[in-house]
N, CA, C and O of each residue as an XYZ file, in Angstrom:
656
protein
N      -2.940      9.836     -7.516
C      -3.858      8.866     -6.974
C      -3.934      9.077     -5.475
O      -2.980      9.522     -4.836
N      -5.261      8.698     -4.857
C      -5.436      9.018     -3.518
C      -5.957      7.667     -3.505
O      -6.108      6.831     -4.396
N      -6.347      7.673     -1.437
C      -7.053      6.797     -1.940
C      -8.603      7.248     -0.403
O      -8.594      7.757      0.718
N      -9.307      6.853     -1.030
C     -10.329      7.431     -0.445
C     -10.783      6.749      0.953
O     -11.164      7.294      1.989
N     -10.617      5.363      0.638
C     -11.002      4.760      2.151
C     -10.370      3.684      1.991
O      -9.876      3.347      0.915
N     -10.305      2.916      3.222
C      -9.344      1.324      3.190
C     -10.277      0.786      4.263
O     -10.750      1.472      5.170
N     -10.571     -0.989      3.998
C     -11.153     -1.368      5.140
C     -10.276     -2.924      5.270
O      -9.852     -3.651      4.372
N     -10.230     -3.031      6.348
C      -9.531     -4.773      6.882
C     -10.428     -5.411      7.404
O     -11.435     -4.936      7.929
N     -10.119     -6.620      7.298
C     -10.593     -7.588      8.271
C      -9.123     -8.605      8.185
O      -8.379     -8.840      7.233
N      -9.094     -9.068      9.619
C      -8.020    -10.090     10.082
C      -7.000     -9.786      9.893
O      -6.092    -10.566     10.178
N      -6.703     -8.416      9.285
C      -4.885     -7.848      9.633
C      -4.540     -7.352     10.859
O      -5.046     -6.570     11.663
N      -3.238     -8.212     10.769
C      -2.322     -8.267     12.197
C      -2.230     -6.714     12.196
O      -1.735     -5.909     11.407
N      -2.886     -6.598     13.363
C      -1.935     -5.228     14.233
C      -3.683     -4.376     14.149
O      -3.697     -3.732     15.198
N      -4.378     -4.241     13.778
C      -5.608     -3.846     13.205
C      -7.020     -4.479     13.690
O      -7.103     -5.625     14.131
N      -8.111     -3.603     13.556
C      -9.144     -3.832     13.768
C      -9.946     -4.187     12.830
O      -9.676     -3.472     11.865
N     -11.094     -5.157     12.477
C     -12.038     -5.277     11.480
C     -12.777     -3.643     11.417
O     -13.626     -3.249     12.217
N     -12.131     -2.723     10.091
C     -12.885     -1.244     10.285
C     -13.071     -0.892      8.949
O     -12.872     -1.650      8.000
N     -13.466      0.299      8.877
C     -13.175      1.084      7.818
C     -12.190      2.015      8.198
O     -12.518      2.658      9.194
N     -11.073      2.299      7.721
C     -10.586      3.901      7.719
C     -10.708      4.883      6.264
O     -10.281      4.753      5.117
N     -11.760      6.209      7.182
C     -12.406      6.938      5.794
C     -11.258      8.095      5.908
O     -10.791      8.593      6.933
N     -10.949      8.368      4.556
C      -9.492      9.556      4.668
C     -10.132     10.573      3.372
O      -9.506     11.081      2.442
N     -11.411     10.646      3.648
C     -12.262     12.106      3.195
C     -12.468     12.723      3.947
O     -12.498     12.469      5.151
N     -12.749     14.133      3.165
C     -13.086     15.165      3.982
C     -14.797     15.246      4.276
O     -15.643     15.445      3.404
N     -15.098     15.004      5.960
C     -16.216     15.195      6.302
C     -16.999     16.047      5.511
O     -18.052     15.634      5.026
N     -16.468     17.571      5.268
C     -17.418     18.363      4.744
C     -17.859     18.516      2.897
O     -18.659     19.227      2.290
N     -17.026     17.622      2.542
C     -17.075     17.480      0.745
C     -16.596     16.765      0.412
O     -16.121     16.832     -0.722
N     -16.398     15.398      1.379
C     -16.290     14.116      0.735
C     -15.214     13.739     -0.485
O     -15.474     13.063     -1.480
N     -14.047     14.304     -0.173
C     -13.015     14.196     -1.449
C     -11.725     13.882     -0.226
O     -11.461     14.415      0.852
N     -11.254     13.013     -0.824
C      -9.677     12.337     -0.455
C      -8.809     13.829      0.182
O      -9.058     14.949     -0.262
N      -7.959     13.612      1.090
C      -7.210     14.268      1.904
C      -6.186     14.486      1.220
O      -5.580     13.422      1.095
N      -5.420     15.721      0.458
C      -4.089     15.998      0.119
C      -3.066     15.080      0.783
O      -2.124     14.524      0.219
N      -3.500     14.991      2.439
C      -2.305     14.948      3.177
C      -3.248     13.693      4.311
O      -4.397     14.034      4.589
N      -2.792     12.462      4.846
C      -3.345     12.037      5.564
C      -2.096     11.948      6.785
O      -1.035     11.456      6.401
N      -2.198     12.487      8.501
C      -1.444     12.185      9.005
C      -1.849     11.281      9.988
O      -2.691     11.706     10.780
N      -1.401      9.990     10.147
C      -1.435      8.733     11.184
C      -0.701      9.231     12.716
O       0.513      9.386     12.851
N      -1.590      9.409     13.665
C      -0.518      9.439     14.970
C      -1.334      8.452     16.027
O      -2.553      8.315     15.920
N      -0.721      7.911     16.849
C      -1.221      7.291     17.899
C       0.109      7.090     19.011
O       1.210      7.632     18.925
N      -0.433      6.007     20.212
C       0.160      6.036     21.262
C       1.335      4.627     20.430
O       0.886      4.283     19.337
N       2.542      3.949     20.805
C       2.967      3.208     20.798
C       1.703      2.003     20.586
O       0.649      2.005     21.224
N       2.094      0.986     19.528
C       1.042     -0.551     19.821
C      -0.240     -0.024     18.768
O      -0.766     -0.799     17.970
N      -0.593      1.233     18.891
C      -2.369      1.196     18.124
C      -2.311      0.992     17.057
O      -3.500      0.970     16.742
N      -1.491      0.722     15.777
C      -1.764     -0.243     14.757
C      -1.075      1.101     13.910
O      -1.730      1.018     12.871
N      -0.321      2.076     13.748
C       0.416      2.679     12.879
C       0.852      2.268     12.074
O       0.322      2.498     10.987
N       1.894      1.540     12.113
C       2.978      0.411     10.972
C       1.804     -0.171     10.810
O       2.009     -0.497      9.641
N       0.782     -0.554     11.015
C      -0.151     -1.775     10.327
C      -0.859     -0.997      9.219
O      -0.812     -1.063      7.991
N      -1.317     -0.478      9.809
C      -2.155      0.263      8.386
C      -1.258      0.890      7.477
O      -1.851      0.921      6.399
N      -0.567      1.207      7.404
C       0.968      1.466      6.320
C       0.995     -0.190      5.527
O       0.736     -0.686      4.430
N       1.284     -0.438      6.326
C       1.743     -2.216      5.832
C       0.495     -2.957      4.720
O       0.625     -3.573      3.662
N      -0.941     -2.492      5.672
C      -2.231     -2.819      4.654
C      -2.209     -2.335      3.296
O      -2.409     -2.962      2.255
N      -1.901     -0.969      3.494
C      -1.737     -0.582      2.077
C      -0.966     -0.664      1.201
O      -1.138     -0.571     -0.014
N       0.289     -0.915      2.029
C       1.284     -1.837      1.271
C       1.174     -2.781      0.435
O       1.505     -2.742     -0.750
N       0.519     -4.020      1.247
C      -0.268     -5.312      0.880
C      -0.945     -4.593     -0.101
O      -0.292     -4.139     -1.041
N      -2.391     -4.378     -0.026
C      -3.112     -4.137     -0.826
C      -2.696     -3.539     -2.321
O      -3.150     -4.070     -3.335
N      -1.946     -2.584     -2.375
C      -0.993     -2.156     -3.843
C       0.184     -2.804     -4.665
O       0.497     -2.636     -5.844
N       0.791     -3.668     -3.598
C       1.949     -4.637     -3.985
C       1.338     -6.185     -4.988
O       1.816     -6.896     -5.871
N      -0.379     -6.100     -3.956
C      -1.517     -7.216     -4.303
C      -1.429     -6.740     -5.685
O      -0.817     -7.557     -6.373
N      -1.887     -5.537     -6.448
C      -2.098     -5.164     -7.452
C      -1.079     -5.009     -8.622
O      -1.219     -5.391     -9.784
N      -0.234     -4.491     -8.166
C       0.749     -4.187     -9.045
C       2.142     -3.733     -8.393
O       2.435     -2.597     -8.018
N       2.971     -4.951     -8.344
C       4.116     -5.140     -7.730
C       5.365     -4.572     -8.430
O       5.789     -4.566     -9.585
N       5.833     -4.027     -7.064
C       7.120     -3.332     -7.613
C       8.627     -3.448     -6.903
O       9.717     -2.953     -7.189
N       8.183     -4.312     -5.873
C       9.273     -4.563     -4.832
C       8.886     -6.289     -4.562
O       8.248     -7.077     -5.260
N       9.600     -6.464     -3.195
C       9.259     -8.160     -2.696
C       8.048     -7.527     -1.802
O       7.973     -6.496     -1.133
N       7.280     -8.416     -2.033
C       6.186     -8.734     -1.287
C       6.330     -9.589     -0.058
O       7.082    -10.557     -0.167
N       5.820     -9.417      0.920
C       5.977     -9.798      2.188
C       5.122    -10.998      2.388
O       3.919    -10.831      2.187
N       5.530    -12.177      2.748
C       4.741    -13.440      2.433
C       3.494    -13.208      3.021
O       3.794    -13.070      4.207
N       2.256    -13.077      2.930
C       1.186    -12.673      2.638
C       1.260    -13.786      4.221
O       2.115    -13.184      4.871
N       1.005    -14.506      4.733
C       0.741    -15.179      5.953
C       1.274    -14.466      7.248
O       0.593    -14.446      8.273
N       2.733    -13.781      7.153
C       2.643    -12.832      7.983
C       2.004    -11.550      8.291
O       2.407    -10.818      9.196
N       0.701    -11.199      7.303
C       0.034    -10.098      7.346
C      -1.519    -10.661      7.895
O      -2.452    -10.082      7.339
N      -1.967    -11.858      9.055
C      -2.912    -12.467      8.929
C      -2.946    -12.539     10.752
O      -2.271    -13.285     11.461
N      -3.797    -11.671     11.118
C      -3.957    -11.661     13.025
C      -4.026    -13.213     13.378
O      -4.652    -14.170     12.923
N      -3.282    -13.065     14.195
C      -3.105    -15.078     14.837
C      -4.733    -14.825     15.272
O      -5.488    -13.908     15.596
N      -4.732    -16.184     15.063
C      -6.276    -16.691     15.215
C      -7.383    -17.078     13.860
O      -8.342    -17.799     13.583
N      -6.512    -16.075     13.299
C      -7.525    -15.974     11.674
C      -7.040    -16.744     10.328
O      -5.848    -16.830     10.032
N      -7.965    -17.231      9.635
C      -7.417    -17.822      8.365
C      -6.499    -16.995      7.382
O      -5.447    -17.312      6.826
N      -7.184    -15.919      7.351
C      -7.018    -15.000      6.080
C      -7.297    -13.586      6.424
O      -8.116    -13.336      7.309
N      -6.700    -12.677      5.813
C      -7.000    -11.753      6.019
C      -7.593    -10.968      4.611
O      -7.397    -11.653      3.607
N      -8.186     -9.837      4.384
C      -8.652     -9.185      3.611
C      -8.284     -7.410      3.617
O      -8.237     -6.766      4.665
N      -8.090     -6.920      2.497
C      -7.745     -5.762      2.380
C      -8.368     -4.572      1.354
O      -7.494     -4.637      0.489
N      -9.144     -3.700      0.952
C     -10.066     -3.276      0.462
C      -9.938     -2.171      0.054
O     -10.671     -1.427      0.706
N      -9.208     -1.473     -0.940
C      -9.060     -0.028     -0.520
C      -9.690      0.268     -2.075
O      -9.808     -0.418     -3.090
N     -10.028      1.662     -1.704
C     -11.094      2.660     -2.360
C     -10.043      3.748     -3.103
O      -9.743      4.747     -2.449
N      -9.497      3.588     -4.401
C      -8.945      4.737     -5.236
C      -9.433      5.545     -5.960
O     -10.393      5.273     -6.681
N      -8.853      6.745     -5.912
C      -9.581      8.068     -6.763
C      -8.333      8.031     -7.542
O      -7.288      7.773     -6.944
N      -8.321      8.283     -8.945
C      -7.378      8.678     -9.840
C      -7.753     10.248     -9.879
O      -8.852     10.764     -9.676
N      -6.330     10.950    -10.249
C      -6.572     12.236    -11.047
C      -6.604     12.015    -12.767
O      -6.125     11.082    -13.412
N      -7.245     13.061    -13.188
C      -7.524     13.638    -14.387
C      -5.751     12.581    -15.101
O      -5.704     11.512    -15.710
N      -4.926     13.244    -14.778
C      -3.574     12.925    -15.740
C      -3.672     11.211    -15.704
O      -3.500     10.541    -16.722
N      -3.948     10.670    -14.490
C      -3.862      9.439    -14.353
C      -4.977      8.550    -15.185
O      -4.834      7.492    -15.799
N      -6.038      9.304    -14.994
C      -7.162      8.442    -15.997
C      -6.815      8.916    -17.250
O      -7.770      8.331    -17.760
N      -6.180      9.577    -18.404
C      -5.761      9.966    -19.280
C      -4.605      8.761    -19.936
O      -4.511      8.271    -21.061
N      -3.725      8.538    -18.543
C      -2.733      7.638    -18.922
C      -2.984      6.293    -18.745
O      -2.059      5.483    -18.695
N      -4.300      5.932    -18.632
C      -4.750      4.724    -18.642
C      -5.623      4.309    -19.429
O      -5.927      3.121    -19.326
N      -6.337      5.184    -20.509
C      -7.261      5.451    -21.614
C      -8.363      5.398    -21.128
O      -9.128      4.504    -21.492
N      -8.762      6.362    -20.146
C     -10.206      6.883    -19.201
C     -10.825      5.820    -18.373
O     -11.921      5.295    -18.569
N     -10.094      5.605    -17.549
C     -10.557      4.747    -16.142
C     -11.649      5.597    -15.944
O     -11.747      6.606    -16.642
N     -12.811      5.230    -14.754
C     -13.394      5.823    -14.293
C     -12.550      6.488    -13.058
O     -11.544      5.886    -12.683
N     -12.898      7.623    -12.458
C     -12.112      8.254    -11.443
C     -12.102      7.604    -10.252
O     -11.226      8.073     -9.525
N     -12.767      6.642     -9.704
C     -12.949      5.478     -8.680
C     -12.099      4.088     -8.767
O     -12.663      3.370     -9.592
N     -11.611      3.815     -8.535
C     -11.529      2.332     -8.498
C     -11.173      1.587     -7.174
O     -10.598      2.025     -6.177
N     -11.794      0.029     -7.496
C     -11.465     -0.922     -6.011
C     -10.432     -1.670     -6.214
O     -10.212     -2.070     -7.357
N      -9.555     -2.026     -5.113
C      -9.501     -3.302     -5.210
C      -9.349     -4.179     -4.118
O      -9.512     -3.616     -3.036
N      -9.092     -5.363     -4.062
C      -9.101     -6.380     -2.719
C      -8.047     -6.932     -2.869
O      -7.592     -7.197     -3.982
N      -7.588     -7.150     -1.993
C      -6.216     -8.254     -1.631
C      -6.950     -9.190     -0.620
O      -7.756     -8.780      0.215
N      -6.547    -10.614     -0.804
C      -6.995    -11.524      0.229
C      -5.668    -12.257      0.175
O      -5.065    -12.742     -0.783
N      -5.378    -12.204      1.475
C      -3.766    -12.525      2.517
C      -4.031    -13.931      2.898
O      -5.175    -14.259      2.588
N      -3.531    -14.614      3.316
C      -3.529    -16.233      4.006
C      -1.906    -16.912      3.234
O      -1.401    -16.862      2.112
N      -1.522    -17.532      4.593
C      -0.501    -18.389      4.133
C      -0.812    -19.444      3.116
O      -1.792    -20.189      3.106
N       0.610    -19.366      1.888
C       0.572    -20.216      0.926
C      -0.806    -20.080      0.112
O      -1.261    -21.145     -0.305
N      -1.663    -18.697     -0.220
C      -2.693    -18.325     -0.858
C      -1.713    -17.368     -1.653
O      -1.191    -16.530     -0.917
N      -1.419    -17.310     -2.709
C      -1.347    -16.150     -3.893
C      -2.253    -15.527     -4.489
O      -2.999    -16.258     -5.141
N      -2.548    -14.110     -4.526
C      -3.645    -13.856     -5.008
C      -4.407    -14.226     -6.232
O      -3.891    -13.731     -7.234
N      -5.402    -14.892     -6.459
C      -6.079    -14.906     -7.805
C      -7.070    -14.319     -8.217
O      -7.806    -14.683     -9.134
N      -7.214    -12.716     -7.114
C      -8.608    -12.230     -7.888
C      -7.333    -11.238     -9.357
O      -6.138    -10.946     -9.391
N      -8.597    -11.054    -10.363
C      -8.262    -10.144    -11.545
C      -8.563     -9.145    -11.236
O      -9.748     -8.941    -10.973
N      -7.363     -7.848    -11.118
C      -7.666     -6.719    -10.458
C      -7.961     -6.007    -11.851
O      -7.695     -6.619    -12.885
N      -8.628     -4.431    -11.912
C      -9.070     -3.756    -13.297
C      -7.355     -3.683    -13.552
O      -6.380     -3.779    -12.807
N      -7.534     -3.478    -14.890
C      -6.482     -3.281    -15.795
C      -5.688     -2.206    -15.838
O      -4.519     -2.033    -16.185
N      -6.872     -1.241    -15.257
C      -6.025      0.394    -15.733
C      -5.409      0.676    -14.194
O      -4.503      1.499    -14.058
N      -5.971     -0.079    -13.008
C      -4.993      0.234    -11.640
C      -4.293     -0.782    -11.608
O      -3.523     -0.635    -10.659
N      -4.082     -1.898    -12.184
C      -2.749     -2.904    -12.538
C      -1.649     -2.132    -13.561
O      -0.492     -2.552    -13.595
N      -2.059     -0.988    -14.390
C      -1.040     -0.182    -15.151
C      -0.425      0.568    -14.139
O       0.763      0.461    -13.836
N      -1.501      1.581    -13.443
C      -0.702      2.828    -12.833
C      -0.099      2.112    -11.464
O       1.127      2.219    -11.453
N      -0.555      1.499    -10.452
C      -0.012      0.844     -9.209
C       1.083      0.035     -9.793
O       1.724     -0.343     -8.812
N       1.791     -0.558    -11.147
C       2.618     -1.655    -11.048
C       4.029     -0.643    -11.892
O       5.186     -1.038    -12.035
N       3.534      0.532    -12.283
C       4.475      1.546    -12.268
C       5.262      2.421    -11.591
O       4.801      3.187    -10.744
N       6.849      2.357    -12.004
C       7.341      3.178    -11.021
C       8.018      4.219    -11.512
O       8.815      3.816    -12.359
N       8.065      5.461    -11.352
C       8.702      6.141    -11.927
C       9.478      7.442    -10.444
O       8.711      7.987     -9.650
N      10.218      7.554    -10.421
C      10.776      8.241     -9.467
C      10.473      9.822     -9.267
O      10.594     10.502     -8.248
N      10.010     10.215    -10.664
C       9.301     11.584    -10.241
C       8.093     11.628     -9.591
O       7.116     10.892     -9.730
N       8.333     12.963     -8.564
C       7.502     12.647     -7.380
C       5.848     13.089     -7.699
O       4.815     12.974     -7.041
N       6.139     13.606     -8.947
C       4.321     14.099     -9.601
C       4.060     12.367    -10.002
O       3.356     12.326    -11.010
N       4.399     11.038     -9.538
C       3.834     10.302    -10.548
C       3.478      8.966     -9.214
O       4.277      8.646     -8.334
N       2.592      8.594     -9.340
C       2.275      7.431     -8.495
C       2.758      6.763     -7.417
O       2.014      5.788     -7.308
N       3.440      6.731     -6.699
C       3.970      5.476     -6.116
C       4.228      5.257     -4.532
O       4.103      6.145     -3.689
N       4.600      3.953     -4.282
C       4.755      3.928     -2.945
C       6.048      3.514     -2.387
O       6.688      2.529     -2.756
N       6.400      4.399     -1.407
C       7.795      4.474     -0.890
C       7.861      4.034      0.876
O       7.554      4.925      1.668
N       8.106      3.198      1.210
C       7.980      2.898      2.769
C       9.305      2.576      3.321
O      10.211      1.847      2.918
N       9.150      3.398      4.458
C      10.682      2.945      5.062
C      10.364      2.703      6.395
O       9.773      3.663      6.889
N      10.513      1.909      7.046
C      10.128      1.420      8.422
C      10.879      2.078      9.292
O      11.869      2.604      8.783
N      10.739      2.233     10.467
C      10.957      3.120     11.630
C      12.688      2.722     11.586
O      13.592      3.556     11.528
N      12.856      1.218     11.631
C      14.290      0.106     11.977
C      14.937      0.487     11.246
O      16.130      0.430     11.541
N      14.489      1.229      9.572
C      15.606      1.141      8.727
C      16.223      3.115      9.016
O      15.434      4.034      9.238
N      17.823      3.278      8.914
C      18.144      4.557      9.005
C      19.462      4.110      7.621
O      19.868      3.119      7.014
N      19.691      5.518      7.695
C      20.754      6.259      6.651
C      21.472      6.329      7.693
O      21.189      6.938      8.725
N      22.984      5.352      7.340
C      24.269      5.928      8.373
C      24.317      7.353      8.080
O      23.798      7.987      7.161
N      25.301      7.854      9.388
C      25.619      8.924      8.969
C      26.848      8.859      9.079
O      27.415      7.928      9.651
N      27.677     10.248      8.326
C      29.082     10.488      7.376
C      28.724      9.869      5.879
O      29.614      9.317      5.232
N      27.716      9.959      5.494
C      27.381     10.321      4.090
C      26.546      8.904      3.763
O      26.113      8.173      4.653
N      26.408      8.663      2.418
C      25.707      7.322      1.964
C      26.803      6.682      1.738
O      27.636      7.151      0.962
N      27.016      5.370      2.446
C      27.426      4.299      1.550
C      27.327      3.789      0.239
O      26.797      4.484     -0.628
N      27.716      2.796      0.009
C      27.823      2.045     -1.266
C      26.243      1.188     -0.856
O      25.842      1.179      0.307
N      25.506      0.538     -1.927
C      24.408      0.173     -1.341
C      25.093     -1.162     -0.857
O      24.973     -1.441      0.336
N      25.605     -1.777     -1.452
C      26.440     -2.926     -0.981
C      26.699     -2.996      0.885
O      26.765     -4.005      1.586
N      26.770     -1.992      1.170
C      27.022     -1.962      2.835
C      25.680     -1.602      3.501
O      25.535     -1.258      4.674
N      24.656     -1.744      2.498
C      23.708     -1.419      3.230
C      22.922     -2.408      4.387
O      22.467     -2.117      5.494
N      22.952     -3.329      3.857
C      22.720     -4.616      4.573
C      21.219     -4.648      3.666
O      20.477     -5.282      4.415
N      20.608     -4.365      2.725
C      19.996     -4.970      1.724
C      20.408     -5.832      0.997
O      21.526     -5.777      0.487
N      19.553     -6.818      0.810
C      19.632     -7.892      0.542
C      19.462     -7.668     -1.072
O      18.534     -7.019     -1.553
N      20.813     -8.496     -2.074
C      21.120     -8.269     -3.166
C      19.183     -8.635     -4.028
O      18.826     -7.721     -4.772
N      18.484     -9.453     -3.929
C      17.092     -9.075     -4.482
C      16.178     -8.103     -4.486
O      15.336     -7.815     -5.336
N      16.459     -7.570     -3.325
C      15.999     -5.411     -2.891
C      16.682     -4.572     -3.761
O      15.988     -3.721     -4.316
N      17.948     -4.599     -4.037
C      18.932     -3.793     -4.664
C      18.406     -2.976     -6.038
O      18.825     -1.929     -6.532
N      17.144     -4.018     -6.527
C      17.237     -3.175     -7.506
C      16.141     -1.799     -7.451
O      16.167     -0.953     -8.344
């Protein structure tokens, strides 16, 4: 799964935009998308949107109370992103179309109630650890791996509801 474009409105750290992650010259999703900017221009945010937006769909971790993802000033925020499935993926969903949307709408003490499609509530709420298979893995800049080997997760300072 790729995903072809993402647009916000009222997420913290972010501009009301589109970000398009096709290729100008044939219009197909980027193998590889790389984010760089100066300190402050909204890096961790747009990570975080898409976060939101897939966690919106099909949750696999804690979700981040949806009010801290909402630019002070604003009610709510909105999140929009544009998915391309591959061939294996629409197969394992009994033939999605190769497109799909969906929206997340953010605001404190709002839980989402739109009905997202069925077949990107299958593949987004799946996790499987092989790396040919869907998923999303985020590790924030703050979090590191001691070093002199891995700990026990117990010393990790994750919180026993993360653990699993």
């Amino acid at each position: 799964m790729k995903i072809k474009r993402i647009t916000t409105n009222g997420f913290r750290g972010l501009p009301d935009r589109t970000f398009d992650f096709t290729s100008e010259r044939t219009g197909v999703p980027a193998d590889l998308v790389i984010v760089t900017g100066r300190s402050g221009t909204g890096k961790t945010s747009l990570l975080e949107a898409i976060i939101a937006a897939k966690e919106d769909v099909g949750p696999y971790g804690m979700k981040q109370p949806p009010g801290s993802l909402v630019r002070a000033g604003e009610a709510a925020a909105k999140v929009r992103v544009d998915w391309v499935l591959s061939n294996d993926e629409r197969a394992r969903v009994g033939g999605a179309g190769a497109e799909l949307s969906s929206e997340a709408i953010l605001a404190p003490n709002l839980f989402s109630s739109i009905d997202h499609d069925p077949a990107l509530v299958a593949l987004l709420g799946e996790y499987e650890p092989d790396p040919g298979m869907s998923k999303v893995e985020y590790f924030h800049a703050s979090r590191r791996i001691p070093r002199g080997g891995m700990p026990s997760i117990s010393t990790l300072g994750i919180p026993g509801t993360e653990r699993l």
